[in-house]
Structure formats: structure tokens, C-alpha cells
N, C-alpha and C positions, 0 to 999 in steps of 0.2 A: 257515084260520088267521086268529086274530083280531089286529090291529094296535090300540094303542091311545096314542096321542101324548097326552103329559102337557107342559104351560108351554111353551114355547120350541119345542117340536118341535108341538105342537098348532097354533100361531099361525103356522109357518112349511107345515107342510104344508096348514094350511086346514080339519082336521076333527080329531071327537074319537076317530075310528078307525075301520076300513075291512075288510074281507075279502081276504085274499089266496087264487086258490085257487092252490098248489099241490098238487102230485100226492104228491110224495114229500120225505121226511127234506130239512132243508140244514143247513149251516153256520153259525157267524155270517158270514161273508163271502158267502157267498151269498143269505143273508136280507137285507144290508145293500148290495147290490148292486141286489137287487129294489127297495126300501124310496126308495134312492134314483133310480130309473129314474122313480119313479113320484112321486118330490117331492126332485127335483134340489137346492132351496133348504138342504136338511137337512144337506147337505155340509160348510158346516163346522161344524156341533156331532156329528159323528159320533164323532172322537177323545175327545167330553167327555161323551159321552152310554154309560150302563147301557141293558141291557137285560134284562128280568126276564121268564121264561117260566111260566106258573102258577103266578104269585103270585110266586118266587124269584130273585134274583138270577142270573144264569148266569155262567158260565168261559167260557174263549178254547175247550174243548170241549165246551161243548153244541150238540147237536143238538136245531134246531126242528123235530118233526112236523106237518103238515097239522093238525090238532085243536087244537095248542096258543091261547093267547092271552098274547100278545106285546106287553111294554108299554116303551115308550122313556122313560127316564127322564135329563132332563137335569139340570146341576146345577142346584144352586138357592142363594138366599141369602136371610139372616134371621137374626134375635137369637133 
């Protein structure tokens, strides 16, 4: 699985995205468990932060596969 931090989650975790391997299917609470284990800083834009899995927005149920690419999208602001 691919991670891919956009603005605010980019500059807090330190990169523009990373591999995860998981084995199998997770949640979003388990994707975002992982996500943070591994850049603890992210905690609080987690509440205000989308996550978008090939290309699309996701719900409280999707499921991320191993394959997918996973992109954190925080808010943002601009005219």
C-alpha cells in the first residue's frame, strides 16, 4: 500500500509518501493507527484530515487493500 501526505500531513510526517506493507484488507481505524505509529506528529489533523483511496474519496466503510494508494488529504485554505 501506497501512503501519500499532501500539505500539512507532508511537512508533519517528513515525506511525500512511503510503502506500507500490509498483508491483508484494514479499516480506516486500523489504517490510521498504523499511519500514526509511524508519524505520531499527525495526531492532531487526523479528525480534519480525508482520506482518498485510488483516486476517491472514502466513507467511514471503506476498506483499504494491500495494492491500494492512499492519499491524506488535509484541509486547506485560499480564495
Amino acid at each position: 500500500m501506497t501512503v501519500l501526505y499532501f500539505a500539512q500531513t507532508r511537512r508533519l510526517a517528513g515525506l511525500a509518501s512511503e510503502t506500507l506493507a500490509l498483508s491483508s484488507p484494514v479499516n480506516a481505524e486500523a489504517l490510521w493507527n498504523e499511519i500514526l505509529a509511524r508519524h505520531p506528529a499527525l495526531a492532531p489533523l487526523r479528525s480534519v484530515t480525508r482520506l482518498a483511496r485510488n483516486g476517491e474519496f472514502t466513507t467511514v466503510d471503506t476498506v483499504f487493500a494491500p495494492g491500494d494508494e492512499i492519499a491524506l488529504i488535509p484541509p486547506v485554505s485560499g480564495g
